[in-house]
C-alpha positions in Angstrom: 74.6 120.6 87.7 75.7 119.3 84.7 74.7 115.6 85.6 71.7 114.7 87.3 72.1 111.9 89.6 69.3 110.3 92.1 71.2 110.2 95.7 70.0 108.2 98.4 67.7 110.1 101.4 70.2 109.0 104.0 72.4 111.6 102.2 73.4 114.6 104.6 72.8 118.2 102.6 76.2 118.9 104.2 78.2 116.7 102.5 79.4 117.7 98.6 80.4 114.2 96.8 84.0 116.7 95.7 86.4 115.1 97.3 90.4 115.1 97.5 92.4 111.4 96.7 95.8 110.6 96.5 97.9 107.3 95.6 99.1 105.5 98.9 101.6 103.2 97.3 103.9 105.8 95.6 106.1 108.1 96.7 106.0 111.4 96.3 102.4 110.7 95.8 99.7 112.6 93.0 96.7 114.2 94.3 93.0 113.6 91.9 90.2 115.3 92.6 87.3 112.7 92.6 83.5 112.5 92.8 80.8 110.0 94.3 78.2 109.8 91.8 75.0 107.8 92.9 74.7 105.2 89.5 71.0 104.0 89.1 72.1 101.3 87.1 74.3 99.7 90.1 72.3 101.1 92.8 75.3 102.4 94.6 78.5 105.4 94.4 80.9 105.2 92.2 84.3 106.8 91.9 84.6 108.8 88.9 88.3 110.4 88.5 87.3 114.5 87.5 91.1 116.3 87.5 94.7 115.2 88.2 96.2 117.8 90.6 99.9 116.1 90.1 102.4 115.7 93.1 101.9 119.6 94.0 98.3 121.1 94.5 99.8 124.0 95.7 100.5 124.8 91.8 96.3 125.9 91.9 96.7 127.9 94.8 97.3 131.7 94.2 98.2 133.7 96.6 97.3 137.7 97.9 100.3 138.3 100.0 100.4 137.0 103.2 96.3 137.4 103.7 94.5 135.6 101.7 94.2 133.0 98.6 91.9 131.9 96.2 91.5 128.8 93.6 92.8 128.9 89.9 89.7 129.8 87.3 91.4 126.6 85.2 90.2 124.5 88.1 87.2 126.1 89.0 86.0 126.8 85.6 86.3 122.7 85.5 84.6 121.8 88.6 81.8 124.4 88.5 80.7 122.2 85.5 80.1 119.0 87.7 79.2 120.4 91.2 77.8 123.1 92.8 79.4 125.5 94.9 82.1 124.1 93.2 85.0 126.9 94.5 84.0 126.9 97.8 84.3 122.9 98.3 87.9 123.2 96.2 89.1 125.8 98.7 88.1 123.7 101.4 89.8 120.5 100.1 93.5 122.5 99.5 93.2 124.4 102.2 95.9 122.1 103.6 98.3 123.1 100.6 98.1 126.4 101.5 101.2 128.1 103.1 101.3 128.1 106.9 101.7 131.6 107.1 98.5 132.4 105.1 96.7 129.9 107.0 97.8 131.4 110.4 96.7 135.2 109.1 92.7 133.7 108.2 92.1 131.9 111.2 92.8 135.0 113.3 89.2 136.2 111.5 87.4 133.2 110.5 86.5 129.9 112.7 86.5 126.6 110.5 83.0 125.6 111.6 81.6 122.1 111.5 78.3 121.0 110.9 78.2 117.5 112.1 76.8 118.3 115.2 73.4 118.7 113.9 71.1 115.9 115.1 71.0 112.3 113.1 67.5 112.1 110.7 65.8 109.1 110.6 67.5 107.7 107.6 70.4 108.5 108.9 69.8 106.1 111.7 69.0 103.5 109.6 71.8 103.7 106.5 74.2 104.0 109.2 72.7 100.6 110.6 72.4 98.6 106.7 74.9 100.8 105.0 78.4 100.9 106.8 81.1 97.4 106.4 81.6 95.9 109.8 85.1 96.6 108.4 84.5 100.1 108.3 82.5 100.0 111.7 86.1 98.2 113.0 88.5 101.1 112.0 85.8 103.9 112.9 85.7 102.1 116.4 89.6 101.4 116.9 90.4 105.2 115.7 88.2 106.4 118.2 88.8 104.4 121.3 92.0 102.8 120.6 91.3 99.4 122.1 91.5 95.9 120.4 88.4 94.7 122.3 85.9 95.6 120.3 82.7 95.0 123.0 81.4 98.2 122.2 81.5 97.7 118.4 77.8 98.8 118.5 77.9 101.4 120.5 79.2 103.7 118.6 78.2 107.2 118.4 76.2 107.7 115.5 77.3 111.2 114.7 81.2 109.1 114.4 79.8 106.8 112.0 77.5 109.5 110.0 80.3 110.6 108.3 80.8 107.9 106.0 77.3 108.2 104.9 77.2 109.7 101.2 80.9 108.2 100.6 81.4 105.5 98.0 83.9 103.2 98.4 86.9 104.6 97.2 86.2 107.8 99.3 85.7 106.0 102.6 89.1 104.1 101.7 91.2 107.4 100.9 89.4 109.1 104.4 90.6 105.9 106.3 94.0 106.5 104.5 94.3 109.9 106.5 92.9 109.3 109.6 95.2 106.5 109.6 98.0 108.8 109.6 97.4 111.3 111.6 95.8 109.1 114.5 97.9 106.2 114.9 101.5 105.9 116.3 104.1 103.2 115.1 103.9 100.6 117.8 100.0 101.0 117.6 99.7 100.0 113.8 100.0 96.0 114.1 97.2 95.9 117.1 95.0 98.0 114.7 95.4 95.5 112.0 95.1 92.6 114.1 91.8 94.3 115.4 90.1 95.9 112.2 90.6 92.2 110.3 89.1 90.7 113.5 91.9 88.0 113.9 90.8 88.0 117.8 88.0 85.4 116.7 90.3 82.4 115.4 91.9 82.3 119.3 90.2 81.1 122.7 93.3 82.2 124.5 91.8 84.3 127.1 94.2 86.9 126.7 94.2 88.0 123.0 92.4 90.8 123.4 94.7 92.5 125.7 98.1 90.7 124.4 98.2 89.5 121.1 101.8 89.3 120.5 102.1 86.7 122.8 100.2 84.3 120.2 101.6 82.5 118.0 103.2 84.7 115.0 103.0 82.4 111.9 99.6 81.4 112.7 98.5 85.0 113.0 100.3 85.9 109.9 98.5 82.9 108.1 94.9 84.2 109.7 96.0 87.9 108.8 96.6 86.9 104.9 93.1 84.7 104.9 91.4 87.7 106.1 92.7 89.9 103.6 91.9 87.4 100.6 88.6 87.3 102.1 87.8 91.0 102.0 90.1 91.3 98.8 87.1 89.0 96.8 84.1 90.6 98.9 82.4 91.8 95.9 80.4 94.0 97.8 82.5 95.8 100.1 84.2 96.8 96.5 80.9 98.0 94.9 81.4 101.1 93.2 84.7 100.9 92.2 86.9 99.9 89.7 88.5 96.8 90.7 90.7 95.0 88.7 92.5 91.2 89.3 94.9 92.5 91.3 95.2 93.1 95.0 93.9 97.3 95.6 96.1 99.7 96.5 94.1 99.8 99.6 94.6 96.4 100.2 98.5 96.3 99.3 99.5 98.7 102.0 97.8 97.0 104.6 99.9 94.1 103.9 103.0 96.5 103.6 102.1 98.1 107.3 101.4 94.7 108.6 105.2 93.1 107.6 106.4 96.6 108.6 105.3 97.1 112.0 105.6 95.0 114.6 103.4 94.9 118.1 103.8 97.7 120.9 105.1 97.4 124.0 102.0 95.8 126.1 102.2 96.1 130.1 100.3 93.0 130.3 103.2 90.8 128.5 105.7 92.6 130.4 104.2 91.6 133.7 103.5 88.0 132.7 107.4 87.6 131.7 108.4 89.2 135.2 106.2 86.8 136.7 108.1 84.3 135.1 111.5 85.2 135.2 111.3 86.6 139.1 108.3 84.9 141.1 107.7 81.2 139.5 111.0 80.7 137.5 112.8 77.3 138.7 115.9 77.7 137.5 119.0 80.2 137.9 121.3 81.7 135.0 124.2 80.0 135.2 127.7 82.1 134.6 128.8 81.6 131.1 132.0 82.8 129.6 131.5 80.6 126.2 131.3 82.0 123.4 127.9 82.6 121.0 128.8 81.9 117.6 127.1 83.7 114.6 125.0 80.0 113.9 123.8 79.8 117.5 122.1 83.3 117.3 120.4 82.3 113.9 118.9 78.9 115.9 117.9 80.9 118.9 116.2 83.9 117.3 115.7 82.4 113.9 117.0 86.1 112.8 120.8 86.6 111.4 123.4 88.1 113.7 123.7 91.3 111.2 120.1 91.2 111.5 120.0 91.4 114.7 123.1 93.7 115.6 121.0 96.4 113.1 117.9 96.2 114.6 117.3 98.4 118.3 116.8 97.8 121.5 113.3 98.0 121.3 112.8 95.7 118.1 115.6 93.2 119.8 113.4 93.4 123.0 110.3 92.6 121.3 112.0 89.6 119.3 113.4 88.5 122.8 109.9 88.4 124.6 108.8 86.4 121.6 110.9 83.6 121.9 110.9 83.7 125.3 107.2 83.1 125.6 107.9 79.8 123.3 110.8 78.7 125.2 110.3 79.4 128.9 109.9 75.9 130.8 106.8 77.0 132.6 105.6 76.7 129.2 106.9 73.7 127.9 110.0 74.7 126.7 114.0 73.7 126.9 115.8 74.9 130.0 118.9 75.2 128.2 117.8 76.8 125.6 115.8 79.2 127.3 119.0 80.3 129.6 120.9 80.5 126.1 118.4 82.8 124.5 118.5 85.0 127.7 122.0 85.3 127.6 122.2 85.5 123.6 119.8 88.8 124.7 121.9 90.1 127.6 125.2 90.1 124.9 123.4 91.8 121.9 122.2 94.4 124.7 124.9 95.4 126.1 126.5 95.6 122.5 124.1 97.9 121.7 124.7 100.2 125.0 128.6 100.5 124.5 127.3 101.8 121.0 
């Protein structure tokens, strides 16, 4: 190899320090190829940027037909300098980029295998223990189980956790990136936020673990954006890579998915707003030919009526049980307005189903 780096022992023989990055806050995003390098004078990985790939990786791919492929000798010829087995970890990383068809006709002969089965060494044990962020430890645990109680936080299976051994930081961030994508669904995005930042422990409400939405949203916002800052100026989650004064890319699109996505339908919520609207309500909705005026659906739902005519049934549902959580009387809140609100609902509705 052309430099010689000290790695740590916890480092599995497996894993090649090659790895495949892309931007997350641009779209259509460029691809690098990027290496962790163990650095003796920091004591730690660092990200070193080898190649730019550009928007297309393909562009390195050649083909033979429909049967095969194989990596240009441009790239090759510059990672074979840095790592070994060099075209055989590059083939690996675009194999994605390859055409379907071409990836269809190879698997017919060839299994992808996977050696993380083999058994954990001893320092394995141990770096996964001192070496992996309770951060990291969240998303690895919320990926796999899916749950916002996070009880078994310790428990997890080492072989889950072993895979972020020999990463540095920005390669843990970009393999969070992915399984990101491919494992989470839309309405599950704002739980795994409010789970992996560990907002749970500014509450004693006994059911924020199973319901968050129905807590207060500015003051979860406000806990949400602490937490961030926090982990934004941990020095040492950060160690290893370039960081300037700004907020990291990483960073910047939880705060984009957090103000984008909003909570999931939660059985538990719908249940308790049942309970209150059917079993322990003390009121009736009175019939009401009045008129809503465009001002009276800004004070209810603190949302515009164009807002709120553009949004869909779900989203207006989700805004709904919101307020109504803050407004019910069994809670504390106005009668009058409460019955307003419900009705302000029933209107945009039905709007919505002649549409």
């Amino acid at each position: 190899m052309a430099d010689t780096i000290s790695p740590p022992t916890f480092l599995p023989p497996y894993k090649p320090w090659l790895y495949l990055a892309r931007e997350v806050m641009t779209q259509p995003p460029a691809y690098f190829l990027r290496l962790s390098c163990w650095d003796d004078r920091q004591k730690c990985l660092v990200c070193r940027q080898v190649f730019e790939l550009g928007t297309d990786p393909e562009q390195y791919i050649v083909y033979i037909g429909e049967q095969g492929f194989y990596i240009a000798e441009e790239l090759i010829d510059r990672i074979e300098m840095l790592v070994e087995d060099g075209e055989e970890r590059l083939e690996e990383l675009l194999y994605s980029f390859v055409k379907p068809v071409v990836r269809q006709n190879l698997e017919r002969f060839c299994g992808r295998t996977d050696m993380r089965s083999a058994p954990l060494t001893a320092d394995q044990e141990g770096a996964i223990i001192s070496d992996i962020d309770d951060f990291d430890r969240r998303r690895l645990h919320y990926l796999l189980y899916g749950a916002i109680d996070q009880g078994r936080l310790y428990q997890l299976p080492g072989k889950v956790a072993r895979k972020l051994l020999g990463m540095g930081r920005d390669q843990r961030e970009q393999y969070f990136v992915e399984q990101e994508r491919e494992t989470l669904a839309e309405d599950e995005v704002r739980d795994y936020l409010f789970t992996i930042f560990h907002l749970a422990r500014f509450f004693d409400q006994s059911y924020v673990r199973q319901a968050p939405q129905m807590l207060e949203e500015d003051e979860v916002d406000a806990f949400f954006i602490q937490e961030l800052c926090a982990l934004n100026d941990n020095l040492s989650f950060w160690q290893g890579m370039r960081k300037g004064s700004n907020l990291p890319e990483y960073l910047q699109r939880y705060l984009c998915l957090w103000v984008d996505y909003g909570y999931g339908g939660n059985p538990l919520l719908d249940d308790h707003l049942r309970g209150f609207m059917n079993d322990h309500r003390k009121f009736s909705f009175p019939e009401s030919t009045e008129k809503i005026s465009s001002a009276e659906y800004q004070d209810i739902f603190h949302t515009s009526l164009d807002a709120l005519k553009q949004m869909s049934k779900s989203q207006l549902t989700r805004l709904y049980r919101r307020q109504a959580m803050r407004l019910h009387p069994d809670t504390g809140g106005d009668h009058e307005i409460f019955v307003r609100l419900t009705e302000a609902y029933n209107r945009l509705l039905a709007g919505k189903k002649r549409t």
